[in-house]
C-alpha positions in Angstrom: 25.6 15.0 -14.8 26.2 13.3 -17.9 28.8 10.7 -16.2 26.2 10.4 -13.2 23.7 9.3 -15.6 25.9 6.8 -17.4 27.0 4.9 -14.2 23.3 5.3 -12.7 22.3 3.4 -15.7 25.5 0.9 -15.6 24.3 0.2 -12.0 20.9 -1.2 -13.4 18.6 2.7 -13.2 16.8 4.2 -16.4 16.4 8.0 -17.3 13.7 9.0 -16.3 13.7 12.9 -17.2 15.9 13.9 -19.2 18.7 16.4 -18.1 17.2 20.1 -18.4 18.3 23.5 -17.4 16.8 25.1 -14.1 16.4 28.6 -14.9 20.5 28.6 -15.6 20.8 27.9 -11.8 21.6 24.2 -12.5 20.6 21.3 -14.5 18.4 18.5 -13.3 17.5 14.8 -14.5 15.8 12.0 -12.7 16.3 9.0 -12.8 14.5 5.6 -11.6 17.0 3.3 -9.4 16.4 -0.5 -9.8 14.1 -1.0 -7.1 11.8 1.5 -9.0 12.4 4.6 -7.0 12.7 8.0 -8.5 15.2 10.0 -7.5 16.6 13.6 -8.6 20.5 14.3 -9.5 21.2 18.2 -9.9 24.5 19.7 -11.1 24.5 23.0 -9.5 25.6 26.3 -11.7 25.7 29.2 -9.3 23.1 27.6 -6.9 24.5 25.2 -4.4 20.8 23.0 -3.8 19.4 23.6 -0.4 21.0 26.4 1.1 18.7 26.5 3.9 18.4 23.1 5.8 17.3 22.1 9.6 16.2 25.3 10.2 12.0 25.3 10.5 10.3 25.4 7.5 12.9 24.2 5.5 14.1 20.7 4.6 15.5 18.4 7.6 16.8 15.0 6.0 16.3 13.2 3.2 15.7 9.0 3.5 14.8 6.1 1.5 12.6 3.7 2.5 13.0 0.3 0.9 12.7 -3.8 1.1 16.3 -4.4 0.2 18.2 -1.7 2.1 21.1 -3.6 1.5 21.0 -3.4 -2.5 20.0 0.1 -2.6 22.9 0.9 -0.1 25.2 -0.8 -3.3 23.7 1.1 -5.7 23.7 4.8 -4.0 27.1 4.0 -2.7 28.2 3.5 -6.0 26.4 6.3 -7.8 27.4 9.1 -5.2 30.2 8.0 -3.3 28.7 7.5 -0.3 29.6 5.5 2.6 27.2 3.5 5.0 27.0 3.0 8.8 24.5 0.9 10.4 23.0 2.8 13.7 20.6 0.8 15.9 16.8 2.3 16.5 14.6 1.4 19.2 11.5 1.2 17.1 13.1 -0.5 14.2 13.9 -4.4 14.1 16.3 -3.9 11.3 18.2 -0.4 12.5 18.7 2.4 10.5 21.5 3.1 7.5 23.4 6.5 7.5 24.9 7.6 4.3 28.1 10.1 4.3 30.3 12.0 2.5 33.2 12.6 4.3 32.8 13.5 7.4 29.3 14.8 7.0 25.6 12.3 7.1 23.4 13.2 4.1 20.5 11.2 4.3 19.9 7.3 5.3 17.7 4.7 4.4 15.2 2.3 6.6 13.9 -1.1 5.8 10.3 -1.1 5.8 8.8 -3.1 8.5 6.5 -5.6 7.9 3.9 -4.0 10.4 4.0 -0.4 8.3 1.0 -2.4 5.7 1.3 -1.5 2.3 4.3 1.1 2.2 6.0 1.9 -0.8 9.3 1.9 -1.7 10.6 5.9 -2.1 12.6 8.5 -1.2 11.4 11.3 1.0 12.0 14.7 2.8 11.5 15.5 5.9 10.9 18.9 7.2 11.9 20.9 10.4 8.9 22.2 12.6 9.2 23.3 16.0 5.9 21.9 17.2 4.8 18.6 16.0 1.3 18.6 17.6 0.7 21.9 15.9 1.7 20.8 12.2 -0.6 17.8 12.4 -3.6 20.1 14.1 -3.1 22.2 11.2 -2.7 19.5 8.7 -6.0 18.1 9.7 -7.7 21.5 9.7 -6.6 21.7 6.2 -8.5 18.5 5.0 -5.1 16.8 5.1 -4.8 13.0 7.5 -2.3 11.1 8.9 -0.3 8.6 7.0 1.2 6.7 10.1 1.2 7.3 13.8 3.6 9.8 14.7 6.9 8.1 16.3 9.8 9.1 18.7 12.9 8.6 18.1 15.3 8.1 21.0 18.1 11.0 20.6 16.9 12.7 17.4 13.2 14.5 17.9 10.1 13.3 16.9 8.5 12.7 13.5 5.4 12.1 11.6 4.2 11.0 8.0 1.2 13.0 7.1 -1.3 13.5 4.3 -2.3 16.7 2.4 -5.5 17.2 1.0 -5.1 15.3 -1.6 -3.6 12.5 -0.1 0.0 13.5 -1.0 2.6 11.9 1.7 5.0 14.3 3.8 7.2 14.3 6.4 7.9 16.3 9.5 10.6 16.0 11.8 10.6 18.1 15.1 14.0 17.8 16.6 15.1 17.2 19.9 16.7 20.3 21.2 20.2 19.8 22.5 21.2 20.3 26.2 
């Protein structure tokens, strides 16, 4: 943790939390990246992170969205490890970065597109559902709206940005079944 922290900030990031323990399951920090992002770095001790992922209800991907894909890519690559790989999108001028370790994709990172309006730079979660049209039904029901229009993406599933109630962005990803 502590090493993470010194190179995070080497690479131009500032603490932002402090490292603490997590009811002895791990310790956490954040920190804020150069491009003003915060972002969480956990050190697990006895609990791996998520444990559940891409099953519904539970955590899908994880992406950054940012102006300068290109510096952040530097940065991350250089904090974690990870390598890059440019995939082309249909709906996206500027493709799509995956980021890997290994052999396995952790999370990638889109330039925001000049037509999104006013988007901030951030990381963000997406979670697994099994029906899309459902989630946002419900989210409305709940007094929550939608952030952006609800997009398909060509050989992965179909995702939207949402609101809560109290106008809190999340993510929902509804994946395209194989076969």
């Amino acid at each position: 943790m502590d090493e993470a922290i010194a190179q995070a900030e080497r690479l131009g990031a500032r603490l932002g939390d402090a490292p603490f323990d997590v009811s002895g399951a791990a310790r956490m920090a954040t920190i804020v990246d150069p491009h003003e992002r915060l972002v969480g770095v956990w050190e697990a001790n006895g609990r791996s992170g998520a444990e559940r992922q891409e099953l519904p209800g539970s955590m899908w991907w994880v992406e950054m969205l940012a102006h300068d894909v290109t510096g952040a890519t530097y940065f991350y690559s250089r904090l974690f490890g990870w390598k890059a790989s440019e995939r082309p999108l249909q709906h996206l001028t500027h493709g799509y970065t995956v980021y890997s370790v290994g052999n396995e994709s952790v999370g990638g990172a889109v330039k925001i597109q000049q037509n999104w309006g006013k988007v901030p730079e951030r990381w963000q979660a997406l979670f697994a559902v099994t029906d899309l049209d459902r989630i946002i039904d419900l989210t409305h029901s709940l007094g929550g709206s939608d952030d952006l229009p609800s997009i398909d993406i060509p050989n992965v599933g179909r995702c939207a940005s949402l609101l809560d109630d109290r106008r809190g962005p999340f993510f929902v990803m509804q994946p395209q079944r194989a076969g």
